[in-house]
C-alpha positions in Angstrom: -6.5 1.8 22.6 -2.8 0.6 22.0 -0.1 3.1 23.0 3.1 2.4 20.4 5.7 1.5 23.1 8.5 4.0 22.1 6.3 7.4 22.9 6.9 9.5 26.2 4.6 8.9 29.1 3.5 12.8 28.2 3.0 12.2 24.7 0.7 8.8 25.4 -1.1 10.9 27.7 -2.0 13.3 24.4 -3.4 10.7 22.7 -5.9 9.2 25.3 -6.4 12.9 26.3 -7.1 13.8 22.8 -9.3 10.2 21.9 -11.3 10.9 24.8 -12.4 14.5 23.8 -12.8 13.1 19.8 -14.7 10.4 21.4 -17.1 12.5 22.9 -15.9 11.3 26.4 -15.0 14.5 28.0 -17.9 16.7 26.3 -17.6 20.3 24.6 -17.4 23.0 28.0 -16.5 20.3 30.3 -13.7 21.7 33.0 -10.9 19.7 32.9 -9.2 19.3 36.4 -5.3 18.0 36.2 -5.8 15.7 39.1 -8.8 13.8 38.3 -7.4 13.1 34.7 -4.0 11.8 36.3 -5.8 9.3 38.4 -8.1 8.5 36.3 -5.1 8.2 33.2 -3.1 6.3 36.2 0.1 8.9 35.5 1.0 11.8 37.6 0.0 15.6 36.9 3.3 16.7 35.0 2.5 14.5 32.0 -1.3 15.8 32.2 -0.1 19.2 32.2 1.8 18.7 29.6 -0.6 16.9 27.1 -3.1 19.8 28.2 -0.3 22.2 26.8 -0.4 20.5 23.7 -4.1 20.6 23.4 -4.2 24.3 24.1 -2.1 25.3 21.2 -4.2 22.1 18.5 -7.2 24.0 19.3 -9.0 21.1 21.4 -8.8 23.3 24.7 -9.2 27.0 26.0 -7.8 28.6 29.3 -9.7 30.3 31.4 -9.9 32.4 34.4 -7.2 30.9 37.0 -5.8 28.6 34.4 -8.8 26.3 34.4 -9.2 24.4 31.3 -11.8 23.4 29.2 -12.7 21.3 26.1 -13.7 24.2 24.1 -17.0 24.7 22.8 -17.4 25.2 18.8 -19.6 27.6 17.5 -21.9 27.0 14.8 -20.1 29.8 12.7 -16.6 28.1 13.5 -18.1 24.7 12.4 -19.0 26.3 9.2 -15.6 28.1 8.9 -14.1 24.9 8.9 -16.5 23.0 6.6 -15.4 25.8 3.9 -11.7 25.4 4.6 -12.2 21.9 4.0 -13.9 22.3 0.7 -10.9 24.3 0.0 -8.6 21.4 0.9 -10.7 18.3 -0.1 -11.9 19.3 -3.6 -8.3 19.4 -4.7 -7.3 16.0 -2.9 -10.4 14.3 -4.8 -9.1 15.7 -8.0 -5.4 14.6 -6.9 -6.8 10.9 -5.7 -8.9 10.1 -9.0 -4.7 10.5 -10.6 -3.2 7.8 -8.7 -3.5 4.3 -10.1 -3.4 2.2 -6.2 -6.8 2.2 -5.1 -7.2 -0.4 -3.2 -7.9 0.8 -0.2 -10.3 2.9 -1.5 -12.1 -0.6 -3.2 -12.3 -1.7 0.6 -13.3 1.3 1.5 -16.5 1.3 -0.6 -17.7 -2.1 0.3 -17.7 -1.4 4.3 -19.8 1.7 3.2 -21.8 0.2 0.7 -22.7 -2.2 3.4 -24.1 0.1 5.6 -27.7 0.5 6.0 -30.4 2.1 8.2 -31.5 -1.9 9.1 -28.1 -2.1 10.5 -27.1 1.4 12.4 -23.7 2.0 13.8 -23.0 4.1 16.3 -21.5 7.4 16.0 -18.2 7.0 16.8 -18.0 4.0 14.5 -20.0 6.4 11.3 -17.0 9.1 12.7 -14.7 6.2 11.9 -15.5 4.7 8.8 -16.2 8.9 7.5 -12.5 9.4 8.6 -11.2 6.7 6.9 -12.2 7.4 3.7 -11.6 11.4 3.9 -8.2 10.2 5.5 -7.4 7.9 2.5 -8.8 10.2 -0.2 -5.8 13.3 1.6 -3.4 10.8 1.5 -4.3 9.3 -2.3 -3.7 12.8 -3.3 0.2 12.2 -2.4 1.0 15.2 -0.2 1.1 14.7 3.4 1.2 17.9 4.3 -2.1 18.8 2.6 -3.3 15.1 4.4 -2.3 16.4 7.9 -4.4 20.0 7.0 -7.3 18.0 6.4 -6.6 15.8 9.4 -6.3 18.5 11.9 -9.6 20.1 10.2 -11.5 17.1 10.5 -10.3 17.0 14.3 -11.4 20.3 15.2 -15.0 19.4 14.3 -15.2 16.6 17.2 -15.2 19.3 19.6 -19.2 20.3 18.2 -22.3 19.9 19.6 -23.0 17.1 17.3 -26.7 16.9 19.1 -27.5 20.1 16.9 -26.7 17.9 13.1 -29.0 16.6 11.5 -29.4 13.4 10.2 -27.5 12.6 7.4 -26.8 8.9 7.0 -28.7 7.8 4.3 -27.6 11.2 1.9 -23.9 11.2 3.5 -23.6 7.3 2.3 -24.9 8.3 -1.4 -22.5 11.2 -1.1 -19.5 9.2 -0.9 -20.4 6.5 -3.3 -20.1 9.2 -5.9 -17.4 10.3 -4.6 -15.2 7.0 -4.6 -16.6 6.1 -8.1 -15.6 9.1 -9.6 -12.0 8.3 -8.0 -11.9 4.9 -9.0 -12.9 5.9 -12.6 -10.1 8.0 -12.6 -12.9 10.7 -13.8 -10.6 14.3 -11.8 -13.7 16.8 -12.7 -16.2 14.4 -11.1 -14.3 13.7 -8.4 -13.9 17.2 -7.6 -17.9 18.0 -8.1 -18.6 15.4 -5.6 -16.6 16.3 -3.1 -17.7 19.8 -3.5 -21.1 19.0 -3.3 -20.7 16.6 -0.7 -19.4 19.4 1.5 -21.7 21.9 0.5 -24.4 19.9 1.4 -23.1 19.2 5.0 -23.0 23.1 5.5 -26.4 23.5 3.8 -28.3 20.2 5.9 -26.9 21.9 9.0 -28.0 25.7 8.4 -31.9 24.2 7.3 -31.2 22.1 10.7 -30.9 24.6 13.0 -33.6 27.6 11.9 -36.0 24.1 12.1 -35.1 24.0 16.2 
């Protein structure tokens, strides 16, 4: 990972801290000890401290008893919470996104994902890319950053899940944003909107049948 050379040492140690929790490195529960991460980051525990600060208050961390911290652990009721605040959110940038007339990005978008098949897996944190980039570029389509950054920071939060207990949605997920980008590219706003909608209804609704199944 390149670390833009203008930041602070504390706020590069953020962003590793932060990639390596998204990334599934340091696991949902897992105690997180200042000086292990400091050798490990190669910085000393002030900057460490700091960055876990940071991570406290964006939700990726919890305090507990003698100021231990730990990735926190999201329930399956705060994953859903989220997955409706993000139909909230992402039905209106879809609608917003099919308006604006530059999509290419969205055209490049569409060809990595129709690429994609079951013959040809990817791993999870590459899928986790590719989904971010188009949810990421469908926000910022929508030509409001603030609304982008909500949906950013919602998206985020989501990493911190046991993403052992989702089920399988590749093949359905890919079909889900195919409709999705066509009805953008068309410029049709109510389709847009429906796909979306259903997209992220059906997320919600493959993980509920999921979990009564274990």
């Amino acid at each position: 990972m390149t670390i833009p050379k203008t930041v602070t040492v504390g706020q590069s140690t953020y962003i590793i801290l932060k990639k390596m929790i998204m990334d599934g490195e340091l696991k949902a529960g897992a105690a997180l000890q200042e000086t292990q991460l400091a050798k490990k980051i190669g910085v000393s525990r002030t900057p460490v401290r700091e960055a876990l600060g940071q991570l406290v208050n964006d939700g990726f961390i919890v305090r507990g008893e003698g100021f231990t911290s730990f990735v926190k652990t999201l329930s399956v009721s705060e994953f859903v919470e989220i997955l409706h605040i993000r139909r909230l959110l992402e039905v209106e940038t879809a609608g917003l996104a099919a308006e604006n007339n530059d999509k290419r990005n969205l055209i490049e978008i569409r060809k990595t994902i129709e690429a994609l098949s079951d013959e040809n897996p990817i791993d999870s944190n590459n899928h986790f890319s590719i989904d971010d980039l188009l949810h990421e570029e469908i926000a910022t389509m929508a030509g409001s950053q603030s609304l982008a950054d909500l949906i950013i920071s919602q998206r985020n939060k989501t990493r911190v899940f046991n993403h052992s207990l989702l089920p399988n949605r590749f093949e359905p997920g890919k079909e889900e944003h195919l409709k999705i980008i066509d009805a953008i590219l068309t410029g049709d706003v109510d389709a847009a909107r429906a796909a979306m909608r259903t997209h992220i209804e059906n997320v919600q609704k493959g993980i509920i049948s999921h979990l009564m199944r274990l």
